[in-house]
C-alpha positions in Angstrom: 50.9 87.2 84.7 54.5 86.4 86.4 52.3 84.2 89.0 50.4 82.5 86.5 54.1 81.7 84.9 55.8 80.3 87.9 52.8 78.5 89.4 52.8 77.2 85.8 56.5 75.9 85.9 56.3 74.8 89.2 52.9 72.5 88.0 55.1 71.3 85.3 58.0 70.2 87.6 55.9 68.5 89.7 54.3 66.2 87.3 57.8 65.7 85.8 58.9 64.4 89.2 55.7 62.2 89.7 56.3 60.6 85.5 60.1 59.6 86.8 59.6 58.1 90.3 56.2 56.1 88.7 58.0 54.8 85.9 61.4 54.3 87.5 61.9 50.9 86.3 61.0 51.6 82.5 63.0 54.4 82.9 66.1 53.2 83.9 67.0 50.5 81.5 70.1 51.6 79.1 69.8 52.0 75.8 72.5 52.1 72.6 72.2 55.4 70.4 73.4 54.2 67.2 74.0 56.2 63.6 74.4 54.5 60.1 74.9 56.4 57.0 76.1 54.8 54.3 79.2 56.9 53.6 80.7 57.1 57.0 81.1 53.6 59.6 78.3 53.3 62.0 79.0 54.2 65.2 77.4 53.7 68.5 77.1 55.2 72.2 77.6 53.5 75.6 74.9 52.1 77.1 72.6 55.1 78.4 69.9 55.1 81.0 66.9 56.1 79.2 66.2 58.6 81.7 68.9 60.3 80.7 68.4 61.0 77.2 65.0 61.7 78.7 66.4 64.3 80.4 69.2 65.5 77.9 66.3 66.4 75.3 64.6 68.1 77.1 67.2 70.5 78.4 68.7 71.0 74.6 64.5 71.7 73.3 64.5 74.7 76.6 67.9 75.7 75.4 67.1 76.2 71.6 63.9 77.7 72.6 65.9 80.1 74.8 67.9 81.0 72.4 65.1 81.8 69.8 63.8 84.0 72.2 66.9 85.8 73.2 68.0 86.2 69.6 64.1 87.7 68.8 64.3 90.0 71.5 67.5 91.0 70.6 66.2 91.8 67.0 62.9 93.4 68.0 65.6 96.0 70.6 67.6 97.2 67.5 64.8 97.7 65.4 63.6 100.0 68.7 66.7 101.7 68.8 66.6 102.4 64.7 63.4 103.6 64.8 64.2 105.7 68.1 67.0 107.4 66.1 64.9 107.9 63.0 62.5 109.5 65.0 64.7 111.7 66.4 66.4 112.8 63.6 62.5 113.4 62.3 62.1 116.0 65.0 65.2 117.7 64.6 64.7 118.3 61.1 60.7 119.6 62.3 62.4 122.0 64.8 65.2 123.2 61.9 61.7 123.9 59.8 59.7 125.5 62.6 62.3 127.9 62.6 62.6 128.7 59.2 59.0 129.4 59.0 59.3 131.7 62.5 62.1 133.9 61.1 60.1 134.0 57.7 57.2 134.9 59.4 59.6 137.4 61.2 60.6 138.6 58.2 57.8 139.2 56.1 56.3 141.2 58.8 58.8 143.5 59.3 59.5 144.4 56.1 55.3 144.6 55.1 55.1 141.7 52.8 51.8 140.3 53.0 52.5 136.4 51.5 53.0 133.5 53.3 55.4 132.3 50.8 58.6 130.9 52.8 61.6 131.2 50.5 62.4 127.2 48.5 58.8 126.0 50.1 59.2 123.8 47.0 62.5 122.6 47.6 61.8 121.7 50.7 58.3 120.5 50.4 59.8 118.1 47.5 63.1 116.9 49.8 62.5 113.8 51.6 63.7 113.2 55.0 67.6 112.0 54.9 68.2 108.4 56.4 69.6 108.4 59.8 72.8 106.3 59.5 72.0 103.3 62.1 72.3 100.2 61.6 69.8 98.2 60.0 68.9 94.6 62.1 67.2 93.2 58.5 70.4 93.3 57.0 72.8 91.7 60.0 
């Protein structure tokens, strides 16, 4: 898949290259950016090669999309690392309760009692497992 990608960017470069040096001369004839709005003085750029706002968009549309992906990618990590915790903090509370159960089972048998019956099994059936305090990535 990392071929496909850079054989796909190098494909993309290369017709870029071929669009600019075929349509040099449309290309380079300068152009004035102007902005009007009605509460401010309209203002204008230097003359610009069209080329270059050409080029200029392009680089701003790959860096916004950049930064969408870094910023998703960065959200979808601390949701990982939430969920890592919460799943830890799942199996420590399994291992706290597999004991419990083994020195109950202990118990009962030593002493002859013949129930399964763990002291508070409803207490603890009923408690639901406490948060794990990590940060939430919704909420940032």
């Amino acid at each position: 898949m990392r071929y496909l990608k850079v054989l796909l960017l190098v494909v993309l470069v290369f017709l870029a290259l071929v669009f600019f040096f075929q349509n040099q001369n449309a290309l380079s004839q300068n152009l004035v950016l102007t902005l009007n709005l009605f509460f401010i003085p309209a203002m204008s750029s230097i003359p610009l090669p069209f080329y270059f706002i050409v080029i200029t968009a392009f680089f701003l549309g790959a860096l916004l999309t950049l930064s969408c992906l870094v910023w998703d990618k960065a959200h979808l990590s601390a949701k990982l690392l939430k969920n890592k915790w919460r799943i830890g903090s799942l199996e420590r509370e399994v291992e706290k309760l597999q004991k419990k159960l083994g020195e109950a089972s202990t118990r009962s048998t030593a002493f002859g009692k013949t129930g399964n019956k763990l002291p508070d099994s409803a207490d603890t059936a009923a408690r639901q497992p406490e948060d794990v305090a990590a940060p939430d990535p919704d909420k940032v």
